[in-house]
DOKEVEX-963579 format. One line per field, with one value per residue (C-alpha): residue number from 0; residue in three letters; x, y, z. Coordinates in nm, 3 decimals, m for minus. Example, Ala and Ser with C-alpha at 12.3 -4.5 7.8 and 13.67 -1.06 7.14 Angstrom:
<rs>
k = 0	1
r = ala	ser
u = 1.230	1.367
v = m0.450	m0.106
w = 0.780	0.714
</rs>
This chain:
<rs>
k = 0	1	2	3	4	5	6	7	8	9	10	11	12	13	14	15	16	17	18	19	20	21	22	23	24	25	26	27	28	29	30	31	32	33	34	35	36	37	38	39	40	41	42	43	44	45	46	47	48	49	50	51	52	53	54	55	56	57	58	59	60	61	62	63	64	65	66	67	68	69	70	71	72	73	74	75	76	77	78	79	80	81	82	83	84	85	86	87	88	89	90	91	92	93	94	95	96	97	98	99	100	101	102	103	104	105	106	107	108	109	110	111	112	113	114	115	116	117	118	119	120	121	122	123	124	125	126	127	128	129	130	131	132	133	134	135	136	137	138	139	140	141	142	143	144	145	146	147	148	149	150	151	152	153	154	155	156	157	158	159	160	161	162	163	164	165	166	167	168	169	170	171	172	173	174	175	176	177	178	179	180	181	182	183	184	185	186	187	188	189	190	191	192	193	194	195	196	197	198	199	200	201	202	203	204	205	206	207	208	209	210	211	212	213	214	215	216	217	218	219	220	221	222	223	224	225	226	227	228	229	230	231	232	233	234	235	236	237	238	239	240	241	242	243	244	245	246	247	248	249	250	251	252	253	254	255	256	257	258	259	260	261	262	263	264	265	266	267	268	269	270	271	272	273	274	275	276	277	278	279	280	281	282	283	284	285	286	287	288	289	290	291	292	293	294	295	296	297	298	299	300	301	302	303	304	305	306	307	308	309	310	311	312	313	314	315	316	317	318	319	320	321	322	323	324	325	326	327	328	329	330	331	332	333	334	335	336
r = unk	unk	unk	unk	unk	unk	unk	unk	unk	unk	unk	unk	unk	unk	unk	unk	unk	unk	unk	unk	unk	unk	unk	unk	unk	unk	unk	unk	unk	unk	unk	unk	unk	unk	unk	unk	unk	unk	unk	unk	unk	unk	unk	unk	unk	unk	unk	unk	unk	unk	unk	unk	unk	unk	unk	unk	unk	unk	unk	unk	unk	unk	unk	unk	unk	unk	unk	unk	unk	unk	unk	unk	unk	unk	unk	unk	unk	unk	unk	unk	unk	unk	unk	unk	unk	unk	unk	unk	unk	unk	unk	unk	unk	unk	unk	unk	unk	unk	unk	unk	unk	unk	unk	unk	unk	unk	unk	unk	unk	unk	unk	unk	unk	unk	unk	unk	unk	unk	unk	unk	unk	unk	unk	unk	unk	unk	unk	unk	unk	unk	unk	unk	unk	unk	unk	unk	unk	unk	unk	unk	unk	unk	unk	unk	unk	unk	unk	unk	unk	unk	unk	unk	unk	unk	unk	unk	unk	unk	unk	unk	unk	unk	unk	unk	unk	unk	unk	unk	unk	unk	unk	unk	unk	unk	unk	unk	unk	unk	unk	unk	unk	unk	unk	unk	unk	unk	unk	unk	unk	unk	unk	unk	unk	unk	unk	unk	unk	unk	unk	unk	unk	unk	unk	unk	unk	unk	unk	unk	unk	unk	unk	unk	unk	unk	unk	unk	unk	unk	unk	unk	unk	unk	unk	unk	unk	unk	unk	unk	unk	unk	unk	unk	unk	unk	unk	unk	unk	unk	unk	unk	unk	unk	unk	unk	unk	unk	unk	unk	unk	unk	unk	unk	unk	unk	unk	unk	unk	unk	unk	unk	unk	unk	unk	unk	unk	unk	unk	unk	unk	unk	unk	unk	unk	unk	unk	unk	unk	unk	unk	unk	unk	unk	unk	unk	unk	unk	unk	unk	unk	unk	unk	unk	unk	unk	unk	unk	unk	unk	unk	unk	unk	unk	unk	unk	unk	unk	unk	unk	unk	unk	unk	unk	unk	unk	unk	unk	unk	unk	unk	unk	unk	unk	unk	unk	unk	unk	unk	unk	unk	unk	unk	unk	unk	unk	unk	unk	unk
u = 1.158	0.972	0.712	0.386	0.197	m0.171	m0.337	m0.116	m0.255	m0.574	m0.511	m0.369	m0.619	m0.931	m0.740	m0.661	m1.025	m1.187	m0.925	m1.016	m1.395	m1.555	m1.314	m1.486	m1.823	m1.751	m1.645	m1.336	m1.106	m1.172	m1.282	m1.081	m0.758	m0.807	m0.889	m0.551	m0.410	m0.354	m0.334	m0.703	m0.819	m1.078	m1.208	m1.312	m1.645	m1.645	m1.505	m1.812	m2.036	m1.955	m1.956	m2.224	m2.364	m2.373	m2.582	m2.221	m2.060	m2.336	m2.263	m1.922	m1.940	m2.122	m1.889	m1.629	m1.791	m1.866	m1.528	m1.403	m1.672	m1.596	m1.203	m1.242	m1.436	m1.163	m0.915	m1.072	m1.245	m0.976	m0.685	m0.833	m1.068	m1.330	m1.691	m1.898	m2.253	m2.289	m2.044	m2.328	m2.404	m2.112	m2.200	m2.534	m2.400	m2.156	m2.423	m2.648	m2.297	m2.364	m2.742	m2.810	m2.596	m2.726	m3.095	m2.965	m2.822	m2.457	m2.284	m1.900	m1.754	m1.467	m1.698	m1.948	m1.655	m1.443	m1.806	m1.821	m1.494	m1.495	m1.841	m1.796	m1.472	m1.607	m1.897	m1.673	m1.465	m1.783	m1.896	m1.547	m1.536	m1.829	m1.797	m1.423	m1.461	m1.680	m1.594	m1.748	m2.139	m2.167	m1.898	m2.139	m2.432	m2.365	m2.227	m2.575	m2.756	m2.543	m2.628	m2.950	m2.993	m2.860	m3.092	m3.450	m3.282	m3.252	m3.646	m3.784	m3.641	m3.924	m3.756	m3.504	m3.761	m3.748	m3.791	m3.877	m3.520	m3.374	m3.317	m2.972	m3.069	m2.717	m2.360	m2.051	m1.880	m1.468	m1.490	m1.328	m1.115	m1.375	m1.750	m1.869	m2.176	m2.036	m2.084	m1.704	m1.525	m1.793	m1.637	m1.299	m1.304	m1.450	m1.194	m0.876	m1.005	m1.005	m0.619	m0.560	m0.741	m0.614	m0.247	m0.297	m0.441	m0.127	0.092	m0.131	m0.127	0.253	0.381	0.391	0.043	m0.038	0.174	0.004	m0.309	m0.256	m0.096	m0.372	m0.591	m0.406	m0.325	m0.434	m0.264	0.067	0.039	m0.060	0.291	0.499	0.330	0.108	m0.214	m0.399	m0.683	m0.574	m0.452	m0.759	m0.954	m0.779	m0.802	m1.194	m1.181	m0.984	m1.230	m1.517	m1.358	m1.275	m1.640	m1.775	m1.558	m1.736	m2.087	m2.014	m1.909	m2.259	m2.451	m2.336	m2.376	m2.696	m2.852	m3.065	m3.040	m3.241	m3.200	m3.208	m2.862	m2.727	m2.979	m2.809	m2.864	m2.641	m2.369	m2.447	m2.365	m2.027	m1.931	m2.040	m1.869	m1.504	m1.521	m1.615	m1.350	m1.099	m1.052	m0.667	m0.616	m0.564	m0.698	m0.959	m1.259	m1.205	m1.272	m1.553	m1.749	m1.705	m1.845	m2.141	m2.225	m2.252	m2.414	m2.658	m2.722	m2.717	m2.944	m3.155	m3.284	m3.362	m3.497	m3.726	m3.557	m3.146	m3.028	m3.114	m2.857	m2.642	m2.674	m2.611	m2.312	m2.161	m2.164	m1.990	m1.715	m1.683	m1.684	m1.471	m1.217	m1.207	m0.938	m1.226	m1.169	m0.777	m0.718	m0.802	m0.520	m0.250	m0.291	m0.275	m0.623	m0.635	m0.726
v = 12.084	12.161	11.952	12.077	12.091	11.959	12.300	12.309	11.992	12.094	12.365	12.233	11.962	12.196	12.396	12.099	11.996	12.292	12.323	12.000	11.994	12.140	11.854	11.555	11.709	11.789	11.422	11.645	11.350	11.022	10.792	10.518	10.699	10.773	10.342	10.296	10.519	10.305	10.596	10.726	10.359	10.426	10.794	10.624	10.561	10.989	11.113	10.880	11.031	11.397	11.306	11.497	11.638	12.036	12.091	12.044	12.319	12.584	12.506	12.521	12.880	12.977	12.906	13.058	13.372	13.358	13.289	13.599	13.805	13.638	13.687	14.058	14.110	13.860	14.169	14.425	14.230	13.941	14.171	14.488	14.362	14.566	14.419	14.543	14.404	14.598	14.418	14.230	14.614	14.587	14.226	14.443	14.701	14.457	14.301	14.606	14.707	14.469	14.452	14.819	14.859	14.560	14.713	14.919	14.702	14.745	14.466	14.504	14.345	14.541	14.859	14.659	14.549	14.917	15.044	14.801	14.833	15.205	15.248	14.974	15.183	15.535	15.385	15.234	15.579	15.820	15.541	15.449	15.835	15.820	15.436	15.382	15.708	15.510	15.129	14.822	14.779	15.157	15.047	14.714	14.975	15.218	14.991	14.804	15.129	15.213	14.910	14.908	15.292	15.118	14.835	15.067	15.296	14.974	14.889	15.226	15.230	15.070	15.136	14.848	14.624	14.763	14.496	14.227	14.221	14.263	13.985	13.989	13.818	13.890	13.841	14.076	14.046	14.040	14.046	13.713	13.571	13.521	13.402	13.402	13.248	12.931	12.786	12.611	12.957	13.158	12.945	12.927	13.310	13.326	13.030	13.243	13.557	13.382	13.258	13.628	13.774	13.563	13.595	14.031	13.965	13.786	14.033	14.309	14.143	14.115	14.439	14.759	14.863	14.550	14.521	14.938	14.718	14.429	14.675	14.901	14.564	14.534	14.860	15.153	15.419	15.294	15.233	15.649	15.675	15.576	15.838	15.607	15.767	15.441	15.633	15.656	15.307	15.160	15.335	15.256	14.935	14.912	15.118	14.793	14.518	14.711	14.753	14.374	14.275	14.488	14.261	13.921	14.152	14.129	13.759	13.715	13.908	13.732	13.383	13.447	13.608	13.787	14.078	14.180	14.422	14.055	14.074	14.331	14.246	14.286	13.890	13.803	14.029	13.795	13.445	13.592	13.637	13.339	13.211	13.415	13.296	12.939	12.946	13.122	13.487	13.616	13.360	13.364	13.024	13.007	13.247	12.980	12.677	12.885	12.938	12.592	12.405	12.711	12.625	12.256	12.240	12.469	12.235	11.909	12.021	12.240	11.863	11.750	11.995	12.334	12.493	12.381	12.742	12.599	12.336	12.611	12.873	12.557	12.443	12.811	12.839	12.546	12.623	12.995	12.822	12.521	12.627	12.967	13.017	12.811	12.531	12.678	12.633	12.224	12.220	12.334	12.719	12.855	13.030	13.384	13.594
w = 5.463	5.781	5.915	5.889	6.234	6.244	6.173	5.859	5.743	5.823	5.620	5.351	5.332	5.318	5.028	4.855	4.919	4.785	4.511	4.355	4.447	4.106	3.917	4.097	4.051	3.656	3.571	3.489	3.602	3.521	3.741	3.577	3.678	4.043	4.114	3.980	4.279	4.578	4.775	4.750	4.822	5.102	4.923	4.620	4.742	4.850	4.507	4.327	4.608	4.496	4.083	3.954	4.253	4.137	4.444	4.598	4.379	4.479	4.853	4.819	4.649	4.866	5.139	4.968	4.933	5.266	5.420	5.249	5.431	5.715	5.699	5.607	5.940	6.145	6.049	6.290	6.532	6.548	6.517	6.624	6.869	6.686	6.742	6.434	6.406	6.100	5.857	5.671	5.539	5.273	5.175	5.085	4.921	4.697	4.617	4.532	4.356	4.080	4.099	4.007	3.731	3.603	3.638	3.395	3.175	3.280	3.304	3.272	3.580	3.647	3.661	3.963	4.139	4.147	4.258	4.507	4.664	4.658	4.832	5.045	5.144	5.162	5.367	5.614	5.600	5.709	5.954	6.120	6.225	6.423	6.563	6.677	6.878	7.077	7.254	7.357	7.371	7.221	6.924	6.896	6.901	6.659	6.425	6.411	6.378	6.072	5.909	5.957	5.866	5.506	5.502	5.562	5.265	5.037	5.162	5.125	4.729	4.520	4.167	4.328	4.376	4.784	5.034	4.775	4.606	4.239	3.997	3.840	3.466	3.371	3.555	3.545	3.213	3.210	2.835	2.737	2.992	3.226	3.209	3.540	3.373	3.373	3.771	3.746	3.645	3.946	4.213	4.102	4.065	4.434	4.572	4.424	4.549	4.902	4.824	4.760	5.051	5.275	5.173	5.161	5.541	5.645	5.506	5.682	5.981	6.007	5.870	6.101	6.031	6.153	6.468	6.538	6.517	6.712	7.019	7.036	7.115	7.416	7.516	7.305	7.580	7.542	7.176	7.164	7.372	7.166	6.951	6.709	6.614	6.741	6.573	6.255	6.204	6.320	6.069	5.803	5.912	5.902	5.589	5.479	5.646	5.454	5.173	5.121	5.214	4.979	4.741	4.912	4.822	4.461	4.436	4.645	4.409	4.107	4.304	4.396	4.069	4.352	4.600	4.856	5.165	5.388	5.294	5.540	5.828	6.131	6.205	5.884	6.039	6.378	6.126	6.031	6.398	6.471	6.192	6.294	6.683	6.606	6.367	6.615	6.579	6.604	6.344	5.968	5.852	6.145	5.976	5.674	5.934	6.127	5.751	5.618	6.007	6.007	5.618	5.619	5.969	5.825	5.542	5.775	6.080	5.857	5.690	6.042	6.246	6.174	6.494	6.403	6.504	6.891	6.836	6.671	6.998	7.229	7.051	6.997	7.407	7.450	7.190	7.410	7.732	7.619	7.347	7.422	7.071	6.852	6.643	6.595	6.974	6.916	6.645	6.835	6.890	7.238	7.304	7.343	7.656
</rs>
């Protein structure tokens, strides 16, 4: 068997982490059982730490959730090198996916997450024509506009509750195999939908469609040479990174129990790029680190200070000026220029 560099342990370790979190917080597995492995010696006193703690659950859902927004938008600007400050917009409109239905008392799941998907994906269609004909600061521009154009609709609609949000009283209903009700089930539908994502981005990311991608990052003229419609392929693409965050919207919706238009301000697109080039962008697992550091230093300096995101600007620069591939670049990955 190979031997697993450090950012595969890393890796693995955080999977296995999360994996196994909502079992130490359940009393799932007894406590009598793990002293009797040698091996966990030292982490005894850290699994009795998390027992009961539920407050730990609903931070690592949200995480979860998170990463998955967070990995969707890694595809195109990682990979594509397409900067959207707009990509909190389809968190909003997952959310709102599940929310208005809901309003109106309907609450089958598989009907708020096809809506969800779809117009997450038609929204990212209509936009996408009118952004990637542009690049750079205009790209960065237009794709802010956009989402904010969706955020003053969402205020301006009073029969949704407008700027003060909707209350979700009920959560999408998969009939009997899943009750998203239950807080356990919610995260462990949100932590396998990050396995999934995550595997259907590495397969992206290394077929054709993916290689078209990556070469139009670095030189779209040549790419159009060869006679690839760089166009093309990069819409698709954020047709795809929309599509999937629209996904993340619905998750957040039924984590949250509440929606508002706060959802797809323009400064929650800013968290997940922070989150994507802390993490390291050009990398699969990297979004997943990024999310996890932003979330719990969140929780940490929020308890300490009223003015943490100063600490959180200051430490961002250094990570640009210092480890220029993120927190991938430190475990082994050669940082991208």
């Amino acid at each position: 068997m190979k031997s697993l560099t450090l950012r595969g342990w890393v890796t693995l370790i955080g999977l296995v982490v999360l994996a196994l979190l909502p079992v130490f917080i359940n009393r799932q597995l007894p406590l009598t059982i793990l002293q009797q492995w040698p091996w966990l010696g030292g982490h005894f006193d850290f699994v009795t730490f998390l027992t009961g703690q539920e407050f730990y659950l609903v931070l690592a859902t949200r995480l979860v959730i998170l990463a998955i927004a967070a990995v969707s938008l890694n595809l195109i600007l990682g990979y594509g090198r397409m900067i959207s400050f707009g990509h909190a917009a389809y968190l909003g409109i997952g959310a709102y996916a599940v929310g208005i239905p809901a309003y109106y008392e309907i609450y089958n799941g598989f009907i708020h997450i096809g809506i969800a998907v779809v117009v997450s994906a038609a929204f990212a269609f209509l936009t996408g024509l009118v952004c990637l004909r542009t690049r750079g600061v205009n790209f960065i521009m237009i794709t802010m506009a956009f989402s904010m154009m969706v955020f003053f609709a969402f205020v301006s609609i009073e029969e949704y509750g407008g700027d003060d949000g909707l209350v979700i009283e009920v959560r999408s209903e998969f009939g009997q195999w899943v009750n998203l009700e239950n807080d356990t089930v919610l995260y462990y539908v949100c932590f396998v939908s990050l396995l999934g994502i995550l595997y259907l981005i590495r397969r992206i990311v290394h077929s054709r469609f993916g290689m078209v991608i990556q070469g139009a990052r670095g030189n779209e003229g040549r790419m159009q040479s060869l006679g690839f419609d760089t166009f093309r392929y990069r819409l698709v693409c954020y047709v795809i990174a929309g599509a999937l965050c629209g996904y993340a919207g619905a998750l957040l919706g039924n984590f949250t129990s509440f929606i508002s238009p706060e959802m797809m301000d323009w400064t929650r697109s800013g968290e997940l790029i922070f989150m994507v080039v802390l993490g390291g962008t050009s990398s699969l697992f990297g979004p997943v680190l990024g999310a996890s550091l932003f979330i719990l230093l969140e929780e940490i300096l929020s308890g300490f200070w009223l003015y943490w995101q100063l600490i959180f600007g200051i430490f961002l620069i250094l990570v640009v000026l210092f480890a220029k591939g993120g927190i991938d670049s430190w475990l082994g990955r050669r940082p991208e220029r």
